[in-house]
C-alpha positions as CSV (number, residue, x, y, z in Angstrom):
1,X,12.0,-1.2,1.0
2,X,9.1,0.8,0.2
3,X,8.2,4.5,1.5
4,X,5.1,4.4,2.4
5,X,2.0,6.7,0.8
6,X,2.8,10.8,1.2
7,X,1.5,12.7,4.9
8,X,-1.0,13.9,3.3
9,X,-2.9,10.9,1.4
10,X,-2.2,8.9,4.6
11,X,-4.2,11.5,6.7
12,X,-6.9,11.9,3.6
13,X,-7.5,8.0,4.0
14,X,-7.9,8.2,7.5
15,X,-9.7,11.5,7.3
16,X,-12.1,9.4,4.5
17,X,-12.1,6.6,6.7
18,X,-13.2,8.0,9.9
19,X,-16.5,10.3,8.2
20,X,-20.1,9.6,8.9
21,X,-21.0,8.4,5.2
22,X,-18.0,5.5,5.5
23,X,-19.2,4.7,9.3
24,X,-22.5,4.6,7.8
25,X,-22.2,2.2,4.8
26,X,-19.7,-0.5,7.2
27,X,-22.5,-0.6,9.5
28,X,-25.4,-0.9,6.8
29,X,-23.3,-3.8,4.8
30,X,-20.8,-5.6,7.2
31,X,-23.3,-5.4,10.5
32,X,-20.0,-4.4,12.2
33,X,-17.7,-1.7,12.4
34,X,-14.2,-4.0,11.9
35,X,-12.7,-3.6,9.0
36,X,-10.5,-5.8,7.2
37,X,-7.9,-5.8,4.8
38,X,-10.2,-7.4,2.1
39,X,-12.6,-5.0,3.1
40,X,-10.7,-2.2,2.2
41,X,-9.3,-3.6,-1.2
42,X,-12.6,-3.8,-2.5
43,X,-14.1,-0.8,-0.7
44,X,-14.5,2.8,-3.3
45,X,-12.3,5.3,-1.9
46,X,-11.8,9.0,-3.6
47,X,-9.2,9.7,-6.0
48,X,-5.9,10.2,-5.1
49,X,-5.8,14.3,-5.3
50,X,-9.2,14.2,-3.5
51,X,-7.3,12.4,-0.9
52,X,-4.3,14.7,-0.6
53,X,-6.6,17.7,-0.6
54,X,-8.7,15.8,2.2
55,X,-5.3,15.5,4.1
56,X,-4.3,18.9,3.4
57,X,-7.3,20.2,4.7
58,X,-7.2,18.6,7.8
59,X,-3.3,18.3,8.1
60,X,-2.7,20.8,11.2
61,X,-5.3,19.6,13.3
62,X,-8.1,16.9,12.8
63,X,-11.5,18.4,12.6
64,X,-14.3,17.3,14.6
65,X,-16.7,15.1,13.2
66,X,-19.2,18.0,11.6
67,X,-16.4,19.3,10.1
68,X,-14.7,16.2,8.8
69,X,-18.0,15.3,6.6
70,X,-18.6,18.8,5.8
71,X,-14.7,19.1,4.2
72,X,-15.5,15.6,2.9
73,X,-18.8,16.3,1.3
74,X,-17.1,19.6,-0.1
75,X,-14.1,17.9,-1.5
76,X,-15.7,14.6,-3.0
77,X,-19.0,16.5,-3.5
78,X,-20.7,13.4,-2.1
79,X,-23.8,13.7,0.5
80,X,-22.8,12.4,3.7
81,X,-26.1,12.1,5.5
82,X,-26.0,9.5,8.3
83,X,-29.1,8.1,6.9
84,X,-28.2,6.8,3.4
């Protein structure tokens, strides 16, 4: 039987997962905010120590959602602007 992924990858996914910039591409692309397994297969994530610093940094307590894409934007150095 397998493990599972480390605490804190799975809460740098969801972390990932749940900023503005991913919300914002789903909506621009799928025209829905479901998500699928497919979807996420084919979907560009951050690499895996960007994802365990992600879930480090939001390990105790999960940020609001200002926070969340400013620790995302700092961590992935990506712009996470609603309107891209």
């Amino acid at each position: 039987m397998g493990t599972g992924i480390p605490a804190d990858t799975a809460k740098g996914l969801a972390a990932y997962l749940n900023s503005t910039i991913v919300d914002s591409y789903f909506r621009q692309f799928s025209g829905h905010t479901q998500v699928n397994a497919s979807d996420l297969r084919s979907f560009r994530h951050p690499k895996l120590y960007q994802l365990m610093a992600l879930g480090t940094r939001v390990a105790k307590s999960f940020p609001d959602q200002e926070e969340l894409d400013h620790i995302l934007k700092e961590i992935v150095a990506i712009d996470s602007r609603p309107d891209l």
